[in-house]
N, C-alpha and C positions, 0 to 999 in steps of 0.2 A: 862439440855441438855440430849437426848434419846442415847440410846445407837450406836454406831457404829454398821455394819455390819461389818462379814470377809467372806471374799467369797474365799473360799479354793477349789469345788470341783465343775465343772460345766458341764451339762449336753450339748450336742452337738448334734442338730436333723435335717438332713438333706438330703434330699433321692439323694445328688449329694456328693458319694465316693469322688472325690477330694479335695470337699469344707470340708468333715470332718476331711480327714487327714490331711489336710491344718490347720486346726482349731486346730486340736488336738496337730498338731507339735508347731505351733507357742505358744499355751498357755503354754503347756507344759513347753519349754521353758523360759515363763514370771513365773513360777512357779505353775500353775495351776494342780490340781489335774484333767481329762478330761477321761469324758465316751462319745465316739462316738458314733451316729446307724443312720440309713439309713433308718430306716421303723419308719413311726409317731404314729401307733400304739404301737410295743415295747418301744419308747423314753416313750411317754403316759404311760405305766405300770411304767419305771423305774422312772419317774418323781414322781409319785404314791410312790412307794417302798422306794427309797433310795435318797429321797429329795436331791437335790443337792441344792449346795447356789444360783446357779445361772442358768439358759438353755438361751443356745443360738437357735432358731429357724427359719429353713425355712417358707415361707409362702406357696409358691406349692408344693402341694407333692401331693401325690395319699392317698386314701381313707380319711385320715383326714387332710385338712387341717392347716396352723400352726395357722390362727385367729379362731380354733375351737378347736386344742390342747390347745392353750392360754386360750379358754372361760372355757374347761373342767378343766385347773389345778386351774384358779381362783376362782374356783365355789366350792373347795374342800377344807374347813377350816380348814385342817394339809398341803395343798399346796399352800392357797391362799398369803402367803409373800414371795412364793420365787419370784425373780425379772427375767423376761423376756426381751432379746434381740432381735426382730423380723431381721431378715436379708434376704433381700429379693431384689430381681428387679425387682418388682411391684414397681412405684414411683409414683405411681398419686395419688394426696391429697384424695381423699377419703379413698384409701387403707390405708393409714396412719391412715386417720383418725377414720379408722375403726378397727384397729390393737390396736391402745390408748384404743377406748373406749372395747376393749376385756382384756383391763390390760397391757397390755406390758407397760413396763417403757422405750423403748429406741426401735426407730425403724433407721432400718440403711440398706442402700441400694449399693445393690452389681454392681461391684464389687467392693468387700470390701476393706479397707484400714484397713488393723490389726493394726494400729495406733491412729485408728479411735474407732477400736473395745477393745484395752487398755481403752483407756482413758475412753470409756463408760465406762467398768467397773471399775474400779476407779472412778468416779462418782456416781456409783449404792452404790460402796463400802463406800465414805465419807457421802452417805445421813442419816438421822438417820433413824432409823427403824419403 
């Protein structure tokens, strides 16, 4: 049996200030360690820098995209196992199914149900690595 993950510290990228502090308060909360930002370029660097276990991502955002943030951390083999959240209200099967093949493990459509967004991770967290 492969090891467990523990996802302790999770990155938060979303160019809608609400949805982060929203994000941030609630994990928080559930025990999450939680770095927010609002620009997909800066998330991209810290993604880079200070791996987090887990990113939660928008998909619209200005200059970079989140299924082109997602292609650029998968593509980086000291990023490519951290586990991606897409969160988005893009809901049309392609989107989806175009967010999967850029790597995301979990695509989840707003508005969100933080109950929804638990249990994902918890999920992410019981898979083996």
């Amino acid at each position: 049996m492969g090891a467990k993950r523990k996802i302790r510290k999770i990155l938060v990228v979303d160019d809608d200030r609400t949805i982060t502090d929203l994000l941030k308060k609630y994990l928080e909360k559930n025990g999450y360690e939680v770095i927010a930002i609002n620009e997909a370029s800066e998330g991209l660097e810290l993604a880079m820098t200070r791996k987090p276990d887990l990113i939660v991502l928008d998909v619209m955002m200005p200059i970079i995209n989140g299924f082109n943030f997602c292609r650029l951390v998968k593509a980086e083999e000291d990023t490519r196992d951290i586990p991606i959240i897409l969160l988005t209200s893009r809901n049309k099967m392609k989107d989806i199914e175009i967010g999967l093949e850029m790597g995301a493990e979990a695509y989840l459509i707003k508005p969100l149900n933080i109950e929804e967004l638990i249990k994902t991770i918890k999920l992410i967290e019981s898979a083996e690595k």
